[in-house]
N, C-alpha and C positions, 0 to 999 in steps of 0.2 A: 504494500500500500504506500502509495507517496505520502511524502512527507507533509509540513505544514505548509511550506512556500507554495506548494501547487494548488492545495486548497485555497488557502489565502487569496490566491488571483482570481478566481473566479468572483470570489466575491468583492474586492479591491476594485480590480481594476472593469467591472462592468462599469463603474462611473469612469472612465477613460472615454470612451463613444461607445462600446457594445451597448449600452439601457438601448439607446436609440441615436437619429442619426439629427434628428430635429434641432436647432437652434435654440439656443436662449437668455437671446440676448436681452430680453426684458426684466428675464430676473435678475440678470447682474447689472443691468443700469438702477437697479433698485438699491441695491447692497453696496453701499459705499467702499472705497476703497483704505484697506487698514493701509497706515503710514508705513509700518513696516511688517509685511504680509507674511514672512518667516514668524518675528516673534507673536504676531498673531497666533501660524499653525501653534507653537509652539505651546502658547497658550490652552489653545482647543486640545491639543494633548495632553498637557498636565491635568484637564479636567477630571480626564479620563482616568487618573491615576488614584482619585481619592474614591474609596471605596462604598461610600454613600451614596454615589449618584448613581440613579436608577437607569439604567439601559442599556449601562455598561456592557454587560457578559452578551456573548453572542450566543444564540440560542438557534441550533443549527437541526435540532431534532437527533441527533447523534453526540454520545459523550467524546469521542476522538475526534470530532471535528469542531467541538468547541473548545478542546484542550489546544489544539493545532491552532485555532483562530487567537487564541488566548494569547498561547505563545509568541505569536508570530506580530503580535501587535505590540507585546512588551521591549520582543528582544529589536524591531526597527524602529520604535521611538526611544530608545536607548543609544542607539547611532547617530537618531537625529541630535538627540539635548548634546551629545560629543560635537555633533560640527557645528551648535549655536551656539556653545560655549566656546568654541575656537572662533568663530567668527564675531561676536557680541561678549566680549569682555567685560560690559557690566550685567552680565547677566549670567557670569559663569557659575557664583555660589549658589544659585537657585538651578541651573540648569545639571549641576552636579548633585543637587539634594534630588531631583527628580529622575536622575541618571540611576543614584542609588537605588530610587525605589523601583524602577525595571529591573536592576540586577535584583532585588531581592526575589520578586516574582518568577523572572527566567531561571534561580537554579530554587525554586520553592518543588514542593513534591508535582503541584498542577502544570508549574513550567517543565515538568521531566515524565510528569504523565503518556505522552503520544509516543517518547521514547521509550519510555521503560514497559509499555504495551504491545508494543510492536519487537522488542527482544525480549521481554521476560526477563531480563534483569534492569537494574537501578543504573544508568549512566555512572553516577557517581559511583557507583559499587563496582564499577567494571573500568576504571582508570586503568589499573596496571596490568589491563589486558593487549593484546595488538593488533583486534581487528574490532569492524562493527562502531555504530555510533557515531558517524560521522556528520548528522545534519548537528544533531545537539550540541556537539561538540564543540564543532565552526564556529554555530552559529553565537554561542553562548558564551566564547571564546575570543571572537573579532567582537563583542558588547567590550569583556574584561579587559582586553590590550586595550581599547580606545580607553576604556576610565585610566587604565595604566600611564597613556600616553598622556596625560593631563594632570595627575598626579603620581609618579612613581611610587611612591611608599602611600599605603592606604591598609584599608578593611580586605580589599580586591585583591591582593597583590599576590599572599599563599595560594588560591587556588587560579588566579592567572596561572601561577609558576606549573602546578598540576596538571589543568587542563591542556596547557601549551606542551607541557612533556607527554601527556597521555596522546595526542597527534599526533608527535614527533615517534613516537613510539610505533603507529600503525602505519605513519608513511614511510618506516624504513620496512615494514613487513610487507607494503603494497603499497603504490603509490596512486591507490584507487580504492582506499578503503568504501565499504557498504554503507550506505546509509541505512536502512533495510537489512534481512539477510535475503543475498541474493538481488540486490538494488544498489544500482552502483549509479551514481550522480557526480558529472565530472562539476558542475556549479556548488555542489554540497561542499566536496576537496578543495576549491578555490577559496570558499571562505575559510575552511581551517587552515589552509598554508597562507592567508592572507594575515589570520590570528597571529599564528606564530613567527611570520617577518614582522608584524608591528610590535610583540612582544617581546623581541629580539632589539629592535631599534630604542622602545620604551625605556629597557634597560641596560642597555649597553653592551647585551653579549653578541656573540661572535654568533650570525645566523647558521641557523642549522643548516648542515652540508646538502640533508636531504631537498632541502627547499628549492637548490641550482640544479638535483636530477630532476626535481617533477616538473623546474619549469622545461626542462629538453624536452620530457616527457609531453607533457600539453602541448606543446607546439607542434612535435611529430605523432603523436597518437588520438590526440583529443579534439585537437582543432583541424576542422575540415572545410578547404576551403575561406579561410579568413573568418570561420563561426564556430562557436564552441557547441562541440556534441551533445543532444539533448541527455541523453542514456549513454552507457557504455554495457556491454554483454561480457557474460561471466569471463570472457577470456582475456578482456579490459579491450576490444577491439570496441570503436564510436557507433554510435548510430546515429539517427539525421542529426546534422547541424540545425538548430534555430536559435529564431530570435530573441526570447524570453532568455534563455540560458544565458546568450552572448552577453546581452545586456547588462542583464546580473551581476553573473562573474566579473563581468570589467568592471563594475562601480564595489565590488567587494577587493577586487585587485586593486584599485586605485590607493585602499589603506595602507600598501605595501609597496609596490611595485608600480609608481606612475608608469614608466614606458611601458611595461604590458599592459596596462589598462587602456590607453588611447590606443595600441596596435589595435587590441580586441574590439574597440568600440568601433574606430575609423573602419576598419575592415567592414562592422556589420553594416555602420551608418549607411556605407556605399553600395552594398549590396540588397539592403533594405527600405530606405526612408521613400516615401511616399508621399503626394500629397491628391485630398479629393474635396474641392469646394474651399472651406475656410479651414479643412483640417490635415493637418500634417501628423502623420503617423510611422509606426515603423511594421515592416512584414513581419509575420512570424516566421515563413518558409522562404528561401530563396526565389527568386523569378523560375519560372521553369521545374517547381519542387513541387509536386502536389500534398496537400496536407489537409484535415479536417482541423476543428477546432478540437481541443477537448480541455482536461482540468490543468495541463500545462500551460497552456495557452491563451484562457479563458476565450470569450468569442471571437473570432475572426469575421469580418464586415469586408470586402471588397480584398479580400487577402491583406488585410492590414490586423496584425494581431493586439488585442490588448494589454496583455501582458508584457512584450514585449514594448508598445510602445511606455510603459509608465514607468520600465527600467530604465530606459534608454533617458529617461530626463535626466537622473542622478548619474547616470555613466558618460553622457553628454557635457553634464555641467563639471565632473572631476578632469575631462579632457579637455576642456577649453572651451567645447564648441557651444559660444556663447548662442547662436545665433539660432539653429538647431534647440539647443536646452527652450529656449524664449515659445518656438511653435509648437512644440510640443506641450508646454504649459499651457498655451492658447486650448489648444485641445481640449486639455483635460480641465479647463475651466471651462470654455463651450461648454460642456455637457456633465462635468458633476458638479456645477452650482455651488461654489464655496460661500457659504453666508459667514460673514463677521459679526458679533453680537459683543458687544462691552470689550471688546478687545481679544476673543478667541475665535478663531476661523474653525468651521467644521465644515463639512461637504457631503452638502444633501443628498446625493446618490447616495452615498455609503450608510447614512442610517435610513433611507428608505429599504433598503437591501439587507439589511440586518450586522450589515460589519461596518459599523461607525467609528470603532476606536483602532481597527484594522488600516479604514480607508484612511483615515486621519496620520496616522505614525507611518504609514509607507509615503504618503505622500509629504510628510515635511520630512521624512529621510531624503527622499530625490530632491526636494526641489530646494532643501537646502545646503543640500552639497555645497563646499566650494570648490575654487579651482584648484586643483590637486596636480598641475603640471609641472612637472621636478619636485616636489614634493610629497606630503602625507599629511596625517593630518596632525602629527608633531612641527613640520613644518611648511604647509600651504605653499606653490606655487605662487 
């Protein structure tokens, strides 16, 4: 069963353009524009975090896709408050108290629930094993280096050190650990090698040696055609290239490794961006690929995928491509209605749809990126 991030986009990114194709631009000449539209999202996220307000939890009709949705809202509004607190220096002590309260949540038993259900053991129980557990890992992983990266010595810091050696640990046994058993996700291994080059830089040690094999690795086995493989098969050989993956993985790559991340992005940009009417978007499938939509992907509209394009903002804005990042937010303001109220942005698609703290925290992860070109996010381009 895939993991959280594929759930997640269905429900995420239908406010991208999949609800519909229609316009609406009457509701946004209504909705004033917040002065600074970031610490607006940012805002509307932290709402989310206080445990009183009623509407929070997604309610999916399934206890593993609310654990998923749970997760996957904590662990990318935790990335976001890291790049408004590098980019908004008076807003770092607060964005660091909120940063907290995701990390608490993401290694809580409900943030390790989807994991520890799908292998029968406790992630955390299974550190100084060497295989298995690669989304939780990453993902929970690239949260800790970034608090790392901002503060070195902390509350974070001991099981940074554990997490980042329990990876280190299963990419010298494979450099295609499972996310799943038997599910191998080349975007899953990017986030945890993304983890552990920025927890390497955080602290000052000597990057693991593994991290220069798996990037030869990605480049000759994984990436196809200028796109990162959606799946890999038991014997670690790719399968289709798309766009959601590509996307992804280069804005998770950007915490580590700028020049992969602009290769991965520019590659996909050029082979996929799109445009139809007032909206610019990105493919999911190459020209000439045929593909269905499904829960990778979320909907596909005119061979323009959603998923893909709402990665592509934050993988966009850490490569530079200012101009690219701009229409793509056009987009996804066209059609999921950001309302600002007292000062916090939320976007009406996502809580019409039932993933309002989801929609919310992926979207101020991308669109707050900053430029990440010869840089990280210890020190921005």
């Amino acid at each position: 069963m895939k993991n959280w991030r594929y759930r997640a986009l269905m429900g995420l990114l239908l406010l991208g353009f999949g609800v519909a194709m229609a316009g609406v631009p009457a509701v946004l000449e209504r909705e004033p524009a917040a002065a600074d539209p970031i610490t607006a999202q940012a805002a509307g996220v932290a709402q989310w975090l206080d445990p009183a307000l009623p509407g929070g939890a997604p309610d999916t009709g399934s206890d593993l896709f609310d654990d998923e949705w749970t997760f996957g809202a904590w662990q990318m509004a935790a990335l976001g408050f890291a790049q408004h607190a590098t980019t908004h220096p008076d807003a770092r002590t607060s964005d660091l108290a909120s940063m907290d309260l995701c990390l608490e949540r993401v290694v809580s038993d409900r943030g390790r629930a989807f994991d520890t259900g799908q292998w029968g053991v406790d992630p955390l129980q299974a550190l100084d094993g060497t295989t298995g557990h690669a989304a939780w890992l990453g993902y929970t992983n690239l949260d800790l280096s970034a608090r790392r990266a901002l503060e070195p010595e902390g509350r974070w810091a001991a099981l940074n050190d554990q997490l980042s050696e329990a990876i280190v640990r299963r990419l010298e046994a494979d450099l295609l650990p499972e996310t799943y058993p038997g599910q191998r996700y080349p975007v899953d291994v990017a986030a945890g090698v993304a983890s552990v080059g920025l927890w390497a830089k955080a602290t000052g040690r000597p990057e693991p040696d593994v991290l220069a094999r798996w990037r030869t690795a990605l480049r000759d086995r994984w990436i196809v055609d200028g796109m990162l493989a959606q799946t890999a098969r038991a014997d670690g050989s790719p399968g289709v290239a798309r766009g959601s993956g590509t996307f992804l993985a280069s804005w998770f790559l950007s915490f580590w490794a700028p020049d992969l991340a602009k290769d991965l992005y520019f590659s996909g940009r050029d082979q996929l961006l799109v445009s139809m009417g007032p909206l610019v978007a990105m493919r999911e499938y190459a020209p000439g690929v045929d593909g269905r939509g499904d829960i990778d992907s979320g909907p596909i509209v005119a061979g323009m995928g959603v998923s893909a394009t709402g990665f592509a903002i934050g993988a966009a804005r850490a490569a530079g491509d200012e101009r690219t990042a701009r229409q793509l937010e056009s987009s996804a303001a066209l059609i999921g209605q950001p309302e600002t109220v007292d000062g916090a942005t939320h976007w009406k698609t996502g809580k019409a749809l039932g993933s309002a703290p989801l929609a919310d925290a992926i979207l101020f992860a991308m669109m707050g990126t900053p430029r990440r070109v010869g840089g990280t996010l210890l020190d921005p381009g």
